[in-house]
N, C-alpha and C positions, 0 to 999 in steps of 0.2 A: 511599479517601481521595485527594483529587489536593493535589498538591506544593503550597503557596503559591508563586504565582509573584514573580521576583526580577526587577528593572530590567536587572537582570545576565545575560548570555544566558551561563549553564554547560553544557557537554557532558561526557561521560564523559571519561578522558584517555587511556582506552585507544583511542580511534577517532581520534587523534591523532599521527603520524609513517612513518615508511617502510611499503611494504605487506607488509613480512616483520613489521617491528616490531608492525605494527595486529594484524596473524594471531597473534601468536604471544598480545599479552596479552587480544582479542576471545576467545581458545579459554583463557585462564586465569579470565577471569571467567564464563566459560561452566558451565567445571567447579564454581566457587564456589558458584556460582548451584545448580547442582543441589545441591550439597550443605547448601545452607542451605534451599531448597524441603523434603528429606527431614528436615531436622532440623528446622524451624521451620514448613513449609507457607507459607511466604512468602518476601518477597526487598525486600535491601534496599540503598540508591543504591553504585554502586561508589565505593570508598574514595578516588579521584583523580578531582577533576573540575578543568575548564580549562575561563577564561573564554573565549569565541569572539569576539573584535573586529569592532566594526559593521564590514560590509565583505569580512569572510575569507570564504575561497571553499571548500563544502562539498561534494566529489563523494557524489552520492544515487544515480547510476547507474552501474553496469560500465562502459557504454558511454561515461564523463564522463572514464575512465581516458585525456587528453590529453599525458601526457610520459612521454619516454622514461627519464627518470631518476626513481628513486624518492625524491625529499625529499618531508621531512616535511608532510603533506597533513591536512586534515579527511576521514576517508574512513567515513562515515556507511553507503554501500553496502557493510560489509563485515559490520556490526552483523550478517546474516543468519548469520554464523558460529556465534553464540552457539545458535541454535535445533540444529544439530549436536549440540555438548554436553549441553543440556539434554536432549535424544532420548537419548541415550548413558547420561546420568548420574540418569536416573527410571526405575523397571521400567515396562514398557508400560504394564502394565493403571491405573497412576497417571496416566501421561503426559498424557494429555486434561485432567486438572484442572490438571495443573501448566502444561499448556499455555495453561490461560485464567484463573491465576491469573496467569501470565507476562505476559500482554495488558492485563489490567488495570492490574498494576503498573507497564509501560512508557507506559501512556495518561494516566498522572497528571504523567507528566515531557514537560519541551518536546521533548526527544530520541526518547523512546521515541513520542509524540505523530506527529511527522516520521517517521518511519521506517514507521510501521503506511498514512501515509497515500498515502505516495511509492512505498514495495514493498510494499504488502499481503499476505500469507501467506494459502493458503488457510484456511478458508472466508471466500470475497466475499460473502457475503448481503447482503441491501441492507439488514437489520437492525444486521450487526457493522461492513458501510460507513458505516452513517450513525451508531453509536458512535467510530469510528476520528474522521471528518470532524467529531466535536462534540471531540474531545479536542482536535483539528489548531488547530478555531475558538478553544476557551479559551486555545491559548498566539497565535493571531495574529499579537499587537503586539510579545509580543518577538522570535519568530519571522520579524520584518520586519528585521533587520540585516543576517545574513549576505549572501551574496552563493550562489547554486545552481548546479552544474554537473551538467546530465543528459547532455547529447551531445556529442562531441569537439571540433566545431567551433563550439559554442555555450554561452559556459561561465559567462553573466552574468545569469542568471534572479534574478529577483524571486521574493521567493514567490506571489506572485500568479499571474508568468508561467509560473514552475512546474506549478501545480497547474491553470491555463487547459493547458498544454501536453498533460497527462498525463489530464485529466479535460471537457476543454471537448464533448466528444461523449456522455458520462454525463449531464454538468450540463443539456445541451442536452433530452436525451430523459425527464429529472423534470420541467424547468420549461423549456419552448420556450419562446422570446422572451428568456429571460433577464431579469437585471438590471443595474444601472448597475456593479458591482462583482462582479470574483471572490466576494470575499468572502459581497458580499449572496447571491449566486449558491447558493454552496454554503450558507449559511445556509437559504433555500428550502428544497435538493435533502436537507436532513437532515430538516428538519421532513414529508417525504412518505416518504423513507425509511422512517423511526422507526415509520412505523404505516400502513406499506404492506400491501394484501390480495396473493394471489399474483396476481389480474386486473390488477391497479397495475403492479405487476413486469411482468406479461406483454406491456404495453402499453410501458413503459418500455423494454424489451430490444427489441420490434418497431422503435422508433423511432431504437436507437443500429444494429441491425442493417448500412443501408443503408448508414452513414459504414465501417463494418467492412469490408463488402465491396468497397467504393472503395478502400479502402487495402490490401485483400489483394490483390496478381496472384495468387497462387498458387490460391487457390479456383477451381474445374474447374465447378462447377455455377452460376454464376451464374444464371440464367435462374431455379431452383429459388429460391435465396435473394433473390431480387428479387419473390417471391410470396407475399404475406401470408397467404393460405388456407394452402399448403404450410408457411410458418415456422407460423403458430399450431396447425398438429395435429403439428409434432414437439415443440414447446414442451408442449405438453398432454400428450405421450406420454411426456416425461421422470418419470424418478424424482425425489422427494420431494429428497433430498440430491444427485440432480444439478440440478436447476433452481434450488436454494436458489446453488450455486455464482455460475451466472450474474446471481443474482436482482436486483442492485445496478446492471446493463447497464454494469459495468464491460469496456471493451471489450475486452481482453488476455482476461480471462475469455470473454467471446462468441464470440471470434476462435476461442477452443481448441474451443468446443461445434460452430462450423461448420466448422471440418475434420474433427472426429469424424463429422458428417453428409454429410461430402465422401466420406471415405474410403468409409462405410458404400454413399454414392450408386456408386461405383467399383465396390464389388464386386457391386453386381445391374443 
């Protein structure tokens, strides 16, 4: 069931003040949370929410962490705490369910919505990306106030420029050419997603590839990775649940599959 959405942009109000303060109540609703997963198999909105004023500035990245002094902040990057607890607070052999009852229930709120879309948790599939990116779409227009901080020295993102920042090399390799809008953009890049073959995928990841290995110095085999024969028989050669990872050409994901093929290149 997704949340009716409100004119009013709410957040949790624990992701709200110093970054002792955020840890300390992010790991108390954490434990809640499992608690009410085992008792009830669901989960339900945290008891304090705060409205977010058009304009407040929300760190979504570690790296947005710009002041030396800890006041009180929107610190949406720490949310990742919670998934700790709920590992902690479910016996294993549950945890999978409760991990994707967890997703769901966060994809129905603008918050939970942002967070799955901005840090993704593994698995990337371009199945569970382009459920993440339809939740991101239904909240938009209230998700158009705040003000985004990803990187230290750049602290005034749109959410447009946001998700262009974090995503414009994925967006690029579902629908080349693009569109007149992010928006429109990632609207496309869901609808191929959503009912992609793994050949779609294989095509898609060949294409974000190149912009990967531009932005990596550290990659040793270039020559290898700049050859479409060579990438499409290790893509072919992957397992089932490793290639689904990459499958989305989420580039953070891709980046991780070709140092793994780096290393492997190193040692023969």
């Amino acid at each position: 069931m997704t949340t009716p959405q409100s004119p009013v942009l709410e957040f949790p109000a624990m992701l709200h003040g110093s970054i002792g303060a955020v840890r300390r109540q992010v790991s108390a609703e954490g434990r809640r949370w499992a608690r009410e997963y085992l008792e009830t198999g669901g989960f339900t909105l945290p008891r304090r929410m705060l409205q977010v004023p058009p304009g407040e500035l929300l760190e979504v990245h570690s790296g947005a962490v710009f002041d030396v002094t800890s006041r009180p902040r929107w610190r949406i990057r720490m949310f990742v705490d919670v998934f700790m607890h709920l590992n902690d607070g479910v016996p294993e052999a549950e945890y999978p369910r409760a991990r994707e009852a967890f997703e769901s229930f966060c994809l129905s709120t603008p918050w939970g919505a942002l967070y799955h879309a901005v840090s993704p948790p593994p698995l990337r599939s371009a199945q569970r990306m382009a459920e993440r990116f339809a939740a991101l779409l239904r909240f938009w227009d209230v998700l158009q106030g705040p003000r985004y901080a990803s990187r230290a020295l750049d602290t005034h993102h749109t959410l447009d420029e946001l998700i262009a920042y974090i995503y414009r090399e994925t967006l690029e390799a579902w629908c080349p050419g693009g569109a007149a809008s992010v928006r429109e953009h990632l609207t496309l890049t869901v609808e191929r997603m959503a009912r992609a073959t793994r050949e779609e995928c294989t095509e898609a990841v060949l294409r974000v590839i190149p912009s990967v290995v531009r932005m990596d110095i550290d990659l040793q085999h270039r020559e290898e990775f700049n050859d479409p024969d060579f990438l499409r028989e290790r893509l072919d050669a992957l397992r089932p649940e490793d290639f689904e990872d990459i499958s989305s050409a989420y580039r953070y994901s891709v980046n991780g599959q070709l140092f793994a093929w780096d290393r492997a290149l190193r040692r023969h």
